[in-house]
C-alpha positions in Angstrom: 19.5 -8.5 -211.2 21.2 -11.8 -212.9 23.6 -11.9 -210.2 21.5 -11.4 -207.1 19.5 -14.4 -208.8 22.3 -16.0 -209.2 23.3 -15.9 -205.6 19.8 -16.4 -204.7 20.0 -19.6 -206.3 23.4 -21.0 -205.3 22.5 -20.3 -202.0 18.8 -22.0 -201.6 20.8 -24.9 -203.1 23.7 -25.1 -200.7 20.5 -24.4 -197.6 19.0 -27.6 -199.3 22.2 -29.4 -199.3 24.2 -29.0 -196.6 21.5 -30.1 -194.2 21.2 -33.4 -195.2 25.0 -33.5 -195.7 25.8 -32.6 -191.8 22.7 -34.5 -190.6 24.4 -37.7 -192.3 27.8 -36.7 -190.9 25.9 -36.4 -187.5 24.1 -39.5 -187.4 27.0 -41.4 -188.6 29.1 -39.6 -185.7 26.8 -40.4 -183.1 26.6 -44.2 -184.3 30.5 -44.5 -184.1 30.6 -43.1 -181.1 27.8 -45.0 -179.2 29.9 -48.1 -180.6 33.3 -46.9 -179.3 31.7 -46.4 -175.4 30.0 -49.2 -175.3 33.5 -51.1 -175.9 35.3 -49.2 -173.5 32.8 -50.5 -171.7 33.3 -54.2 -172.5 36.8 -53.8 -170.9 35.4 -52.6 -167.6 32.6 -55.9 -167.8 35.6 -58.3 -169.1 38.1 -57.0 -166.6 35.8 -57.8 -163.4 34.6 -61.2 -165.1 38.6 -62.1 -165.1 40.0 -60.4 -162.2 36.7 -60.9 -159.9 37.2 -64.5 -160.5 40.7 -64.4 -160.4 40.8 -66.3 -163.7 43.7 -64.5 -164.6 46.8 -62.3 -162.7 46.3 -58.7 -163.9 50.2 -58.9 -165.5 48.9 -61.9 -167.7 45.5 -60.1 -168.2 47.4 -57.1 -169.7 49.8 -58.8 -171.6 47.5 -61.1 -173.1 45.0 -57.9 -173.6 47.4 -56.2 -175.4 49.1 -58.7 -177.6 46.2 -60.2 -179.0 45.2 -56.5 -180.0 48.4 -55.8 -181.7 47.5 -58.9 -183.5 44.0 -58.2 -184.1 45.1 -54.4 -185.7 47.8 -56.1 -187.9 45.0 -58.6 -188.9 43.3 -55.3 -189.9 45.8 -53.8 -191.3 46.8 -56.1 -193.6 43.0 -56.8 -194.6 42.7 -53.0 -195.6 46.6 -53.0 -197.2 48.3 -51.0 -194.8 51.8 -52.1 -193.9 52.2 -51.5 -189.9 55.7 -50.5 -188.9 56.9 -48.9 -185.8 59.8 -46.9 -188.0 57.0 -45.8 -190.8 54.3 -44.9 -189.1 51.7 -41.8 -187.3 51.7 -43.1 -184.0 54.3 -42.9 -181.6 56.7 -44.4 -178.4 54.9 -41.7 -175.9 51.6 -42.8 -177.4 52.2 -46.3 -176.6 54.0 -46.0 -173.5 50.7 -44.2 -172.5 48.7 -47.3 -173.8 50.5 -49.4 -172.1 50.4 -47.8 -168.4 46.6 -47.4 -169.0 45.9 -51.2 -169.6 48.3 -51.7 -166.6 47.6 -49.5 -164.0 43.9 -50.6 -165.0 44.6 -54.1 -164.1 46.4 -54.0 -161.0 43.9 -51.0 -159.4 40.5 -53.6 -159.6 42.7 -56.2 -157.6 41.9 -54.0 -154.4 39.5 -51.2 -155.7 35.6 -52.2 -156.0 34.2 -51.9 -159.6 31.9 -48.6 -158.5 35.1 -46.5 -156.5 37.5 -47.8 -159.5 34.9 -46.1 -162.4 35.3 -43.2 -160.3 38.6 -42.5 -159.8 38.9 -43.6 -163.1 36.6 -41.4 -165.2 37.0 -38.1 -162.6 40.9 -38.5 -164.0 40.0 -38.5 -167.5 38.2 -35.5 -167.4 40.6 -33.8 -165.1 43.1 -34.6 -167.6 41.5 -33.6 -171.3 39.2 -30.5 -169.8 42.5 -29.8 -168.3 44.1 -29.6 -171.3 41.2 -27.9 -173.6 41.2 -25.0 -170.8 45.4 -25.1 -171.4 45.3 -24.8 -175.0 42.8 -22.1 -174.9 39.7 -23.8 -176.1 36.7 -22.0 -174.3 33.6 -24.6 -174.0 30.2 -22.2 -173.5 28.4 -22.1 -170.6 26.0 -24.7 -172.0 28.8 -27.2 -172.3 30.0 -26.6 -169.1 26.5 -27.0 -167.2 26.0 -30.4 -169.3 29.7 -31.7 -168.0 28.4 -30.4 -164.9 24.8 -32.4 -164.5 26.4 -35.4 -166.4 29.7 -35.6 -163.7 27.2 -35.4 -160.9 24.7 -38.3 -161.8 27.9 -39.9 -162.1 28.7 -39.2 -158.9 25.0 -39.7 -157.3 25.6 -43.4 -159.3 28.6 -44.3 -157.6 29.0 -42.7 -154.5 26.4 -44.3 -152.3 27.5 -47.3 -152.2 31.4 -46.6 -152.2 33.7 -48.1 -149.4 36.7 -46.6 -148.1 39.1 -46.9 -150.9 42.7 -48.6 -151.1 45.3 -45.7 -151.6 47.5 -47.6 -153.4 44.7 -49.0 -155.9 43.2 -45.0 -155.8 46.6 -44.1 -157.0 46.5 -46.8 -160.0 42.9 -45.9 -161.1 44.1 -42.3 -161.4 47.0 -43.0 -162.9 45.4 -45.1 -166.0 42.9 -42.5 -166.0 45.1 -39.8 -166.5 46.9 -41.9 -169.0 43.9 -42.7 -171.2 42.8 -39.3 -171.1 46.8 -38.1 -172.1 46.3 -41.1 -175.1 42.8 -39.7 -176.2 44.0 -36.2 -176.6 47.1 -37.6 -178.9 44.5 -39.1 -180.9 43.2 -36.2 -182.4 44.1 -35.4 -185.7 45.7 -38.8 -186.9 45.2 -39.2 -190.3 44.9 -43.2 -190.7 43.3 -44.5 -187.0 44.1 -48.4 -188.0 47.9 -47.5 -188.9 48.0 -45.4 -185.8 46.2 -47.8 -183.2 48.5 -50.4 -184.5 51.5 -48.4 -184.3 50.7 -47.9 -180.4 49.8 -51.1 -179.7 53.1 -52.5 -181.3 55.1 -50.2 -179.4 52.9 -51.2 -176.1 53.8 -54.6 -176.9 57.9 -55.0 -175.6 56.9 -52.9 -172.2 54.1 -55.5 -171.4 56.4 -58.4 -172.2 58.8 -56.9 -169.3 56.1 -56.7 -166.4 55.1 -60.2 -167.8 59.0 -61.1 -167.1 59.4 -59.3 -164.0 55.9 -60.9 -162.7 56.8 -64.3 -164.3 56.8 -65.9 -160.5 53.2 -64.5 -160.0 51.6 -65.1 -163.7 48.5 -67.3 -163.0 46.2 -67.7 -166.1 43.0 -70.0 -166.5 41.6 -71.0 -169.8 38.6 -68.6 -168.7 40.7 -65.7 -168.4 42.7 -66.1 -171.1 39.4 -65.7 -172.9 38.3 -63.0 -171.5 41.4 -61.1 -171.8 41.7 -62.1 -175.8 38.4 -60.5 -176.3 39.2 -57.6 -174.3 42.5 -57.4 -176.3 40.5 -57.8 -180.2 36.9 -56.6 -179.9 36.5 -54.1 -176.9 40.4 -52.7 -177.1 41.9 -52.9 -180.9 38.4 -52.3 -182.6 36.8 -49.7 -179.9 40.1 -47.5 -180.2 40.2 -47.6 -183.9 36.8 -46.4 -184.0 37.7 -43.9 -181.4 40.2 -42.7 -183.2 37.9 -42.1 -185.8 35.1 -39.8 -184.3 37.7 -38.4 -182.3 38.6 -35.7 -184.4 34.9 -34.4 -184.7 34.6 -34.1 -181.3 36.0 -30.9 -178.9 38.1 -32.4 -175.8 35.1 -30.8 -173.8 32.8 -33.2 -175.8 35.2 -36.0 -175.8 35.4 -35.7 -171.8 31.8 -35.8 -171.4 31.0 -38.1 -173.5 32.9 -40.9 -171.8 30.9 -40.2 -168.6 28.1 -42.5 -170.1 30.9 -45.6 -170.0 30.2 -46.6 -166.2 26.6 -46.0 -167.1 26.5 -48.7 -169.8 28.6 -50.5 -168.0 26.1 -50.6 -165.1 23.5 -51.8 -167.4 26.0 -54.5 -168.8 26.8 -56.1 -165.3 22.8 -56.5 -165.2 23.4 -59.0 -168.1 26.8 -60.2 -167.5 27.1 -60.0 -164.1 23.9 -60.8 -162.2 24.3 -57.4 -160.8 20.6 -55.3 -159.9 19.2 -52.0 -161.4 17.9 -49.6 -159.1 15.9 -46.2 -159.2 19.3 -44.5 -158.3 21.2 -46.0 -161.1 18.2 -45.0 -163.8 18.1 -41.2 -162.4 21.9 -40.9 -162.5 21.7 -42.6 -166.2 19.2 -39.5 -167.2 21.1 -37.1 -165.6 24.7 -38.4 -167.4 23.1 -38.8 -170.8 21.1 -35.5 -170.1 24.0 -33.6 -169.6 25.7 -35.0 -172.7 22.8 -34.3 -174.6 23.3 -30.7 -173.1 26.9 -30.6 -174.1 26.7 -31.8 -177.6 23.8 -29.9 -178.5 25.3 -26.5 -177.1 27.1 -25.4 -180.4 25.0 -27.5 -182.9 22.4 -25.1 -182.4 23.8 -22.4 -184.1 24.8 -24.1 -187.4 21.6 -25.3 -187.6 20.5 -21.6 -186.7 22.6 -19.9 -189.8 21.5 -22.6 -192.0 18.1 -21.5 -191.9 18.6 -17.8 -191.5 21.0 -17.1 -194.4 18.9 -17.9 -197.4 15.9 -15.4 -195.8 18.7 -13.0 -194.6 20.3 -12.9 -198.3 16.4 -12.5 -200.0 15.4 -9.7 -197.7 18.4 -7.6 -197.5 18.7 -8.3 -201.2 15.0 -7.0 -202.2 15.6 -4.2 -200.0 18.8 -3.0 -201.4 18.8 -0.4 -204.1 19.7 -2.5 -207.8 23.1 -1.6 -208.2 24.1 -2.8 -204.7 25.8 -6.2 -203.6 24.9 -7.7 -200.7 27.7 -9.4 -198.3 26.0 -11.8 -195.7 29.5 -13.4 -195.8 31.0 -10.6 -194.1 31.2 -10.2 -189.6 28.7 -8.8 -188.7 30.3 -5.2 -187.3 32.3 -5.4 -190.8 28.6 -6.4 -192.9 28.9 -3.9 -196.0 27.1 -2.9 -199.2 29.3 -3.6 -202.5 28.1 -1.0 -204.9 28.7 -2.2 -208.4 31.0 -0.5 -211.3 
């Protein structure tokens, strides 16, 4: 009897605890990543404010872009006492080299792609690339995951396709190769132990292969005031910061999640180039933002559930099969349920 009150007790406190625990986790999961998207974001909205203008030449826009970030995450790094070195460090050459042909190809596509066919291509390659690779590594998303990628990659669609004009092929080619580059650099992501060191580490490797387009375009490099601007806050606020955080909340996500989650980008995007860009919201672009953040809604919720589930139904599992035992019997709500068994005490 001591020990089944025992475990009755340990158990009603861990049912009290670990609620508010995860729900904290959650909530600070969910605030990191609505922060993250809406800087990825910010590029897209800084990108056409430069480039639309032509303010800038996308080979100064990225090398500008990714300097001043590599300048920003040393700034950070040094803030938070980390010493950033590419030969002591978790990031690596593919990782940057990836980096660096996502902020390129980026550039060069919106030159001849317009902003709605280049989110497109753009975000179809993304999660092409990391649903791709959770189906190759053997991660199996549930059917409630895969209807909420589903309904959210379809208001994307309804969002952008009306109003989409026949596309350049070389620029299609561009946006789908960043996009399969940022979704290659995400997946990397996951795991890192220190984001800032790692971020860092990338863009300093990103760095030397930026200053050779900038070389190789030198003849072509134009660069207003303006731009340069825009590109410096792209580079420190929307790039350096929204990766680090990234980086971050990346880890708590599946690639499944991570995929779908980025489909609300072009719709806060939208909303930004109401603001930024004089640009109109329509009844299309407010029923394809409920059906994207609908279907990521869908998608996170699908295995939250059952956590939340157990968390209830153990403590009332463990009273009733423990008052219905006989007194010399252990109940084991640990164990499978096909392997569940009663520990008879010595």
């Amino acid at each position: 009897m001591c020990d089944k009150t025992v475990m009755a007790e340990k158990f009603s406190t861990q049912s009290m605890v670990l609620p508010s625990r995860n729900t904290s986790r959650a909530v600070c999961t969910v605030a990191l990543t609505a922060i993250a998207l809406t800087a990825f974001a910010g590029n897209s909205i800084l990108c056409r404010l430069a480039l639309g203008a032509a303010a800038i030449d996308p080979a100064s826009y990225t090398a500008v872009r990714l300097v001043s970030g590599a300048l920003m995450l040393w700034l950070i790094g040094r803030f938070l006492g980390s010493r950033l070195s590419p030969t002591r460090s978790s990031g690596s050459w593919g990782a940057g080299a990836l980096l660096f042909l996502y902020a390129a190809a980026f550039a060069y596509a919106y030159r001849s792609l317009s902003a709605g066919t280049g989110a497109l291509i753009l975000f179809a390659a993304v999660q092409l690339t990391m649903i791709g690779s959770a189906l190759r590594a053997g991660e199996k998303p549930s059917p409630l995951e895969w209807l909420g990628w589903f309904v959210a990659m379809t208001g994307l669609v309804y969002l952008i396709f009306p109003g989409i004009a026949a596309p350049s092929f070389a620029g299609s080619m561009l946006m789908a190769a960043a996009g399969i580059a940022w979704g290659a650099y995400s997946l990397l992501g996951r795991g890192v132990g220190d984001p800032v060191q790692t971020t860092a580490d990338n863009f300093l490797r990103a760095v030397p292969l930026v200053l050779v387009l900038a070389l190789v375009q030198l003849p072509l490099l134009t660069a207003s005031p303006v731009g340069v601007i825009w590109a410096v806050l792209s580079g420190t606020i929307t790039s350096a910061l929204g990766y680090v955080i990234w980086y971050t909340v990346l880890d708590r996500l599946t690639a499944t999640r991570a995929a779908t989650l980025q489909l609300s980008v072009p719709v806060i995007a939208a909303f930004g180039g109401v603001a930024f860009l004089s640009e109109e919201v329509t009844a299309r672009s407010l029923i394809a933002a409920t059906a994207i953040l609908g279907g990521i809604g869908l998608s996170m919720s699908a295995r939250a559930a059952p956590k939340g589930f157990t968390l209830i139904v153990r403590p009332w599992l463990l009273k009733t099969l423990s008052r219905n035992s006989p007194p010399d019997v252990k109940v084991d709500v640990d164990a499978p349920t096909a392997s569940r068994h009663h520990t008879r005490r010595m």
